[in-house]
N, CA and C atoms as a LAMMPS dump frame, in Angstrom:
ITEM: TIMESTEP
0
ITEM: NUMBER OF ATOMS
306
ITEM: BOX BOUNDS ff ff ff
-5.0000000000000000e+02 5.0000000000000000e+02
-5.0000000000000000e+02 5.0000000000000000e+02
-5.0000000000000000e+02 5.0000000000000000e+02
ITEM: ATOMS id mol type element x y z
1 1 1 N -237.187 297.883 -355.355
2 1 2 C -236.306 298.468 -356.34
3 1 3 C -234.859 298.291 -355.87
4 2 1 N -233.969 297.608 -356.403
5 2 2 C -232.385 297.465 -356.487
6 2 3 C -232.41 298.558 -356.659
7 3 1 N -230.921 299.236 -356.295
8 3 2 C -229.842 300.216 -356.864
9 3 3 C -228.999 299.108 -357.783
10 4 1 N -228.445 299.578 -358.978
11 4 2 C -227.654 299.151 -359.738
12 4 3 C -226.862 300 -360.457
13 5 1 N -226.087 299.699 -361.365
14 5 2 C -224.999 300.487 -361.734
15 5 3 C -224.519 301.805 -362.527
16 6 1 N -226.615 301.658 -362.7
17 6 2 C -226.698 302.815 -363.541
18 6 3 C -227.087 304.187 -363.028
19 7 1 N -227.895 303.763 -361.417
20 7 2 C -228.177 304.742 -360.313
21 7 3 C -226.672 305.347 -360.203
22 8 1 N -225.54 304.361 -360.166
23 8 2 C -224.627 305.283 -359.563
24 8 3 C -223.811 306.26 -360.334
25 9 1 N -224.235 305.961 -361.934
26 9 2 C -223.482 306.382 -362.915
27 9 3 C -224.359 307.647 -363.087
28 10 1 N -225.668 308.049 -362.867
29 10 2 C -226.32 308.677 -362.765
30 10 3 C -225.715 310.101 -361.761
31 11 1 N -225.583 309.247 -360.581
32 11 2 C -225.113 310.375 -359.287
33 11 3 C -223.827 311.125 -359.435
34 12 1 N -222.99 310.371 -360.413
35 12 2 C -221.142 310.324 -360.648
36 12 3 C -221.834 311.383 -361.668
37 13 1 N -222.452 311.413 -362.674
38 13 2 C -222.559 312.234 -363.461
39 13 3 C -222.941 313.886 -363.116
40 14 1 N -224.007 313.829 -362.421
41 14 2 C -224.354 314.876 -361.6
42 14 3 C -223.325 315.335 -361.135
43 15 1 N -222.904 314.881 -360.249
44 15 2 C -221.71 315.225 -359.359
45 15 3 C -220.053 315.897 -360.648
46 16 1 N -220.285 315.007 -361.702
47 16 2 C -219.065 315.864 -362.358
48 16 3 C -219.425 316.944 -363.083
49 17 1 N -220.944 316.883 -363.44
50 17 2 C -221.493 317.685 -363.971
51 17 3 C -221.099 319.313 -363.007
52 18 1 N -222.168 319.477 -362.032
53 18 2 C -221.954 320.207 -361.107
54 18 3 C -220.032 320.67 -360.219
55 19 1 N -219.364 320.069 -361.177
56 19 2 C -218.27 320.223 -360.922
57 19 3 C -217.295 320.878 -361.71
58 20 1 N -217.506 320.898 -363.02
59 20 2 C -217.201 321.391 -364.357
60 20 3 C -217.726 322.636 -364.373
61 21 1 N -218.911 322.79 -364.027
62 21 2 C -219.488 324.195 -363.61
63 21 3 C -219.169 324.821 -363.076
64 22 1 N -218.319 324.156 -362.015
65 22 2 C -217.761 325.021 -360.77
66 22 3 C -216.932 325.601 -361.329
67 23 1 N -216.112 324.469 -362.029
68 23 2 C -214.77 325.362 -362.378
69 23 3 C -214.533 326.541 -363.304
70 24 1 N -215.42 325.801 -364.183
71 24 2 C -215.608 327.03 -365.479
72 24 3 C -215.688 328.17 -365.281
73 25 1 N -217.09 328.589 -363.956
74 25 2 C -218.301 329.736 -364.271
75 25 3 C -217.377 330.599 -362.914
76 26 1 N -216.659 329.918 -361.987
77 26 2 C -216.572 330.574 -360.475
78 26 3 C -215.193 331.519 -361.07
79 27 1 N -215.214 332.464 -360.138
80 27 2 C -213.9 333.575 -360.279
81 27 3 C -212.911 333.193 -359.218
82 28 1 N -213.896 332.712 -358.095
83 28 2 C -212.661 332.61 -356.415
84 28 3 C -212.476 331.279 -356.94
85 29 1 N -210.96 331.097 -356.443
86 29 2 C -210.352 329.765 -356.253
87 29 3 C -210.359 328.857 -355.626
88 30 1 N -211.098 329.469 -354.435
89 30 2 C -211.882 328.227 -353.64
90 30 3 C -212.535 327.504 -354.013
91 31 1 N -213.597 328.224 -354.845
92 31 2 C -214.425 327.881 -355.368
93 31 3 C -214.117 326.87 -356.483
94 32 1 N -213.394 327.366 -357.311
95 32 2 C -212.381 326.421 -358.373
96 32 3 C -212.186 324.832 -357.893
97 33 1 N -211.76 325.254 -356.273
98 33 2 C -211.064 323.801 -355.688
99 33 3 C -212.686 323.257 -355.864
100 34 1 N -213.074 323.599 -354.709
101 34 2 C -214.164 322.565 -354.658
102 34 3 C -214.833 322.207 -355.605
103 35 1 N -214.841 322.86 -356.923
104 35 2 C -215.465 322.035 -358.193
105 35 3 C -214.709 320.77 -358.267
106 36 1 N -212.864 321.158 -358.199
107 36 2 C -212.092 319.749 -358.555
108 36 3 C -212.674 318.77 -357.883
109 37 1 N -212.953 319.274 -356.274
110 37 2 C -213.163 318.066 -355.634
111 37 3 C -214.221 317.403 -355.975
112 38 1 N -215.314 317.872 -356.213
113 38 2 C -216.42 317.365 -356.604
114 38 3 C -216.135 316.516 -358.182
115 39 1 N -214.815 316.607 -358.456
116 39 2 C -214.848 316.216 -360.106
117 39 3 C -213.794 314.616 -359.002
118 40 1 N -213.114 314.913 -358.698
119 40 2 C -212.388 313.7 -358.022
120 40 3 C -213.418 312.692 -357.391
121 41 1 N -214.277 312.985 -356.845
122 41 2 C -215.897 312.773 -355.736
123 41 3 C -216.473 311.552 -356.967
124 42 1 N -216.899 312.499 -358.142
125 42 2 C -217.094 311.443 -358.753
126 42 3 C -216.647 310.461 -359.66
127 43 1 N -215.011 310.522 -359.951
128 43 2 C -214.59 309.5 -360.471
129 43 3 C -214.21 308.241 -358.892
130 44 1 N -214.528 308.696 -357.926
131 44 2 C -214.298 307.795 -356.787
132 44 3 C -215.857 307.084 -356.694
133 45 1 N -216.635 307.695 -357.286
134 45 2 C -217.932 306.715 -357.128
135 45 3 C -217.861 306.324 -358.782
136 46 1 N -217.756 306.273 -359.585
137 46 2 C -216.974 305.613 -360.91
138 46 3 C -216.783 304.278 -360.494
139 47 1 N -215.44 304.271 -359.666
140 47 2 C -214.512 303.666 -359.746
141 47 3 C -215.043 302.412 -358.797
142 48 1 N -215.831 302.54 -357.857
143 48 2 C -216.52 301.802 -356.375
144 48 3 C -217.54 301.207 -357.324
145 49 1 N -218.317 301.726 -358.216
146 49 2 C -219.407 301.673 -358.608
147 49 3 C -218.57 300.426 -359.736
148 50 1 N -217.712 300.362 -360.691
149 50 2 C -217.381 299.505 -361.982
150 50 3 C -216.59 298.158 -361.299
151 51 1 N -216.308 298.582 -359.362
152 51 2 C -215.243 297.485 -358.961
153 51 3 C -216.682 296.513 -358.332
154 52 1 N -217.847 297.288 -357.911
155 52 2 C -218.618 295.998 -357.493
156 52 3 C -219.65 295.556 -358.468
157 53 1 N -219.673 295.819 -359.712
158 53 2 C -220.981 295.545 -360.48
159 53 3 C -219.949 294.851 -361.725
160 54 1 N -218.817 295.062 -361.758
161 54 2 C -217.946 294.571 -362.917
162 54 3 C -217.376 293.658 -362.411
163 55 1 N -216.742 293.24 -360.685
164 55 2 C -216.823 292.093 -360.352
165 55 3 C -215.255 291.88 -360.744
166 56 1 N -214.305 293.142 -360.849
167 56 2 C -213.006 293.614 -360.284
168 56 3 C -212.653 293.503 -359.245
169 57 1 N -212.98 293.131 -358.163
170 57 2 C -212.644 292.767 -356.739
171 57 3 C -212.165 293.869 -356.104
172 58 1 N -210.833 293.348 -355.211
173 58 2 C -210.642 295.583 -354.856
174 58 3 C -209.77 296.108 -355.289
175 59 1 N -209.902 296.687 -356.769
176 59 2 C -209.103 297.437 -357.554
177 59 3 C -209.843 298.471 -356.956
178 60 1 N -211.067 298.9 -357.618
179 60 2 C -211.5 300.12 -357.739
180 60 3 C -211.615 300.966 -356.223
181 61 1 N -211.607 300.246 -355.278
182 61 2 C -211.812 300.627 -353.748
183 61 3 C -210.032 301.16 -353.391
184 62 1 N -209.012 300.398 -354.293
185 62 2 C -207.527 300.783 -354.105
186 62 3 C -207.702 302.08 -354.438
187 63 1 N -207.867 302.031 -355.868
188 63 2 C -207.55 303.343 -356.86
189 63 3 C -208.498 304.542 -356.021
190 64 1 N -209.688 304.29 -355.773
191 64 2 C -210.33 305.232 -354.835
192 64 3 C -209.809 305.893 -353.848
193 65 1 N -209.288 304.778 -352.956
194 65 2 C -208.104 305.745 -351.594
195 65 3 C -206.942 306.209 -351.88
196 66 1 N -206.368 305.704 -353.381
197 66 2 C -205.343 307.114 -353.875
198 66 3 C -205.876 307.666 -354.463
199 67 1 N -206.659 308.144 -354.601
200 67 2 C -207.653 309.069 -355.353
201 67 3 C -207.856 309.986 -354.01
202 68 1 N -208.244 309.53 -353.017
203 68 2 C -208.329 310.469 -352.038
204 68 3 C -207.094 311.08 -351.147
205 69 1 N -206.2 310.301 -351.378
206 69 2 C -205.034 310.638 -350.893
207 69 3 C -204.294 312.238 -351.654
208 70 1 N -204.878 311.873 -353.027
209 70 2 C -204.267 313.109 -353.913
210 70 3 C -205.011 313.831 -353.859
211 71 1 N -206.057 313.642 -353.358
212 71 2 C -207.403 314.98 -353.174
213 71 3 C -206.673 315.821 -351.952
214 72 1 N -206.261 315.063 -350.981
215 72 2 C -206.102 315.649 -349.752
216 72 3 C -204.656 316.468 -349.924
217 73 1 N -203.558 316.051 -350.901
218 73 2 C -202.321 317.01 -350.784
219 73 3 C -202.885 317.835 -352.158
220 74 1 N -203.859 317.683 -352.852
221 74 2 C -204.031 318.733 -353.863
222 74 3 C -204.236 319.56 -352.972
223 75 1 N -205.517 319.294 -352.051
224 75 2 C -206.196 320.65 -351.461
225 75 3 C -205.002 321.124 -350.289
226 76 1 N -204.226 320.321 -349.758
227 76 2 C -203.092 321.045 -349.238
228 76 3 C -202.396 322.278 -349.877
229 77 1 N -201.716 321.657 -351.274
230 77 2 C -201.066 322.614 -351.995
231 77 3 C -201.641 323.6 -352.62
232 78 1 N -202.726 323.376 -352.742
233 78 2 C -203.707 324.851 -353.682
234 78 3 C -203.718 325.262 -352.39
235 79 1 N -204.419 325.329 -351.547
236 79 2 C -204.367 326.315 -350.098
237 79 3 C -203.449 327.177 -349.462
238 80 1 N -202.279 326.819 -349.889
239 80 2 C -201.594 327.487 -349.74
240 80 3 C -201.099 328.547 -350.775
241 81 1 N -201.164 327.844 -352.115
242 81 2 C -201.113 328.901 -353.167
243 81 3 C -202.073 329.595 -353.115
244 82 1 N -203.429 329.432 -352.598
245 82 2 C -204.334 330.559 -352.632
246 82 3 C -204.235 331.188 -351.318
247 83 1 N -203.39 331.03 -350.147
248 83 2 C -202.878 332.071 -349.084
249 83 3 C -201.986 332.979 -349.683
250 84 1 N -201.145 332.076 -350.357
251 84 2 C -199.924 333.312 -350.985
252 84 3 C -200.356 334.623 -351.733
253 85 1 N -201.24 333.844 -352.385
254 85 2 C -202.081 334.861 -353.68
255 85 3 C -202.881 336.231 -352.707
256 86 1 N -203.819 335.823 -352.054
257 86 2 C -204.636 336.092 -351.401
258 86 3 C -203.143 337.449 -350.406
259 87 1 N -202.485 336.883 -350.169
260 87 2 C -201.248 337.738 -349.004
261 87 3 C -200.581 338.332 -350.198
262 88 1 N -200.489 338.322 -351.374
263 88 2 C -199.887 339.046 -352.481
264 88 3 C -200.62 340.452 -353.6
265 89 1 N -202.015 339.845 -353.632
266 89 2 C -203.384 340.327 -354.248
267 89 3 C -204.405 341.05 -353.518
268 90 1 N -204.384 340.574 -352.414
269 90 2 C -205.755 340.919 -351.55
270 90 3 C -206.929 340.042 -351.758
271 91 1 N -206.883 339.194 -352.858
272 91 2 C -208.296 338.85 -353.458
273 91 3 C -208.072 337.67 -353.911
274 92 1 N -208.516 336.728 -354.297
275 92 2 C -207.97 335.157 -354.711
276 92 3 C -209.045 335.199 -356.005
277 93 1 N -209.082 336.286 -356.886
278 93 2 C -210.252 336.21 -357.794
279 93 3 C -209.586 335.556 -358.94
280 94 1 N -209.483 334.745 -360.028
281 94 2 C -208.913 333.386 -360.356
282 94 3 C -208.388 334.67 -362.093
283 95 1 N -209.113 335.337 -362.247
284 95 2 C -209.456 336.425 -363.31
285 95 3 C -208.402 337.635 -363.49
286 96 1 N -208.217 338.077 -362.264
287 96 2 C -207.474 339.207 -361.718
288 96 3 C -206.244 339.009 -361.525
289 97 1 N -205.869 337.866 -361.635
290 97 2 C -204.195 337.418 -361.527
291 97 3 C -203.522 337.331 -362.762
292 98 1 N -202.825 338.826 -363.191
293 98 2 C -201.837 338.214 -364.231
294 98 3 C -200.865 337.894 -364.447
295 99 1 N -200.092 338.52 -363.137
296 99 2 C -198.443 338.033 -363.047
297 99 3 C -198.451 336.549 -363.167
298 100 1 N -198.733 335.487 -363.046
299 100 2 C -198.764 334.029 -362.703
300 100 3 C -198.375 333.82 -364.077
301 101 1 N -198.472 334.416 -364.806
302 101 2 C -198.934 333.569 -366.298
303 101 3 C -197.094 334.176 -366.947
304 102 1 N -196.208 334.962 -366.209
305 102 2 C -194.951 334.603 -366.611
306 102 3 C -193.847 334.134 -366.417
């Protein structure tokens, strides 16, 4: 049995699936993040997956490592907004924050 392009579109799906969930259903913001990441996770297997079966050469392996590059200062900058919160609130519950919103 090959893997082919549809195994991976399969796994990318899961993976954004289970990521959308995160974000939706979770209250902590951690939690929030790591859905994103898992939503970034799988447009990086997307993207690996359409550059070797579509025969794009290395686009999709480029766009992937800035893809991870912005994963890594997203989760920088939310981390710290969820220290601030967390040192402002007590609680990083995503629900419970209403000052933000003026």
């Amino acid at each position: 049995m090959e893997v082919g392009l549809s195994h991976f579109l399969v796994v990318s799906t899961a993976l954004f699936s289970l990521g959308i969930y995160g974000v939706v259903t979770r209250k902590n913001a951690v939690m929030v993040l790591m859905g994103i990441e898992l939503i970034l996770n799988a447009a990086n297997i997307n993207f690996i997956a359409f550059s070797r079966y579509g025969n794009f050469g290395l686009n999709g392996q480029a766009i992937a490592l800035f893809v991870i590059v912005l994963a890594a200062a997203e989760a920088a900058i939310a981390l710290a907004i969820v220290l601030n919160i967390y040192k402002t609130y007590n609680h990083v519950n995503v629900d419970e924050i209403e000052d933000l919103k003026e």
